[in-house]
C-alpha positions in Angstrom: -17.2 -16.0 -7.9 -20.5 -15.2 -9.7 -22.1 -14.4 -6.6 -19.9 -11.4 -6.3 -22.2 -8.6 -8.0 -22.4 -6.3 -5.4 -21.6 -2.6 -6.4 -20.5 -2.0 -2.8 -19.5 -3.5 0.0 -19.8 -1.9 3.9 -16.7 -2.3 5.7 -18.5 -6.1 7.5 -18.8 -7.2 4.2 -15.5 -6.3 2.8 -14.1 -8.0 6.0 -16.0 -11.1 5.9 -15.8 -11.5 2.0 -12.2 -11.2 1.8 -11.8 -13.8 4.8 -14.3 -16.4 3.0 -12.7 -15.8 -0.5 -9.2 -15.6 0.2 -9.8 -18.8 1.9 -11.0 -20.1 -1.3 -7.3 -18.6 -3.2 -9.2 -15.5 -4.4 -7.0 -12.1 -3.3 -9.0 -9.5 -2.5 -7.5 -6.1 -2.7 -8.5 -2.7 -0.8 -7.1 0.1 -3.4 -6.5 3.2 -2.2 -7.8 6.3 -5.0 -6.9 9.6 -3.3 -3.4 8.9 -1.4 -4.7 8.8 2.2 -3.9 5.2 3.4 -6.5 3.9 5.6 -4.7 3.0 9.4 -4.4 -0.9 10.2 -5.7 -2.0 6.7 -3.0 -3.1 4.1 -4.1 -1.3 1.2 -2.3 -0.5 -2.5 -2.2 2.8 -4.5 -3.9 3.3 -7.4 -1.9 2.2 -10.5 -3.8 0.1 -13.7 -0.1 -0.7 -14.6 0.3 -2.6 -11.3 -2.9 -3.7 -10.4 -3.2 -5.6 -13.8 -0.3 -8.0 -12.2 -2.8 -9.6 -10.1 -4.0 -13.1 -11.0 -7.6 -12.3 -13.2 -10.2 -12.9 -11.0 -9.3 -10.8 -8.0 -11.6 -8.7 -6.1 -10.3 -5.1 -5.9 -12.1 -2.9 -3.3 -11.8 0.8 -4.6 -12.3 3.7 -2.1 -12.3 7.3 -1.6 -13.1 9.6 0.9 -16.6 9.4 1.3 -17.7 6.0 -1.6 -19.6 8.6 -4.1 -16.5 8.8 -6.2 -15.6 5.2 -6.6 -18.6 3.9 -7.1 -19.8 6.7 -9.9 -16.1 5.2 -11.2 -17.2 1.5 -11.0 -18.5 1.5 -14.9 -14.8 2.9 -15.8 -13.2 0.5 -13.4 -14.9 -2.4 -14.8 -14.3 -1.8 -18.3 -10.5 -1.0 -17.1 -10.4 -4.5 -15.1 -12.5 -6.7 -17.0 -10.1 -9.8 -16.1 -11.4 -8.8 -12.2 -14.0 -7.9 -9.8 -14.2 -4.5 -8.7 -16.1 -3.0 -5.8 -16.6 0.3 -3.9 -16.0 0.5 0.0 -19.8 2.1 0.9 -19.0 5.3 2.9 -14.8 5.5 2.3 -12.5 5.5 4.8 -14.9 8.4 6.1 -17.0 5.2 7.6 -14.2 3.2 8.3 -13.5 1.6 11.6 -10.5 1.0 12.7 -11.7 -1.3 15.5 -14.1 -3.0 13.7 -13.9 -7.2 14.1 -16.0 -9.4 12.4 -16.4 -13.0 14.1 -16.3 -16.2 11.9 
């Protein structure tokens, strides 16, 4: 898990990572900041309260519209989630691609 250090991640790289580390029993989490679901993606809302249910060393994924927001937010995540890894998704769902595949 220390090679996770990454302030963000693009949308490959989120896909990829959470394949390789979910294969290895880590949950990686999208987390949804501004209520606007991203299509074909499970994602969660917001909520410390919840989030802090997850097993400690899970990899939450935070975006926004556009990524400024969440990762100018990372220092506040992190301190929030110490117990996890926490991310931004480079470019929001602004960049996102719903059609986007990523082969092994």
């Amino acid at each position: 898990m220390d090679d996770i250090i990454a302030d963000e991640w693009t949308q490959e790289q989120f896909l990829r990572e959470k394949a390789r580390l979910e294969a290895l029993g880590v949950q990686v989490v999208l987390v949804d900041t501004v209520l606007s679901p991203i299509d074909k993606v499970p994602s969660i809302t917001y909520n410390p309260h919840e989030m802090k249910r997850y097993p400690e060393g899970t990899v939450f994924v935070f975006y926004c519209d556009t990524g400024k927001s969440t990762k100018e937010r990372l220092g506040e995540f992190r301190k929030k989630f110490s117990a996890y890894r926490c991310i931004s998704l480079y470019g929001g769902r602004g960049y996102w691609r719903k059609n986007l595949q990523v082969t092994p």
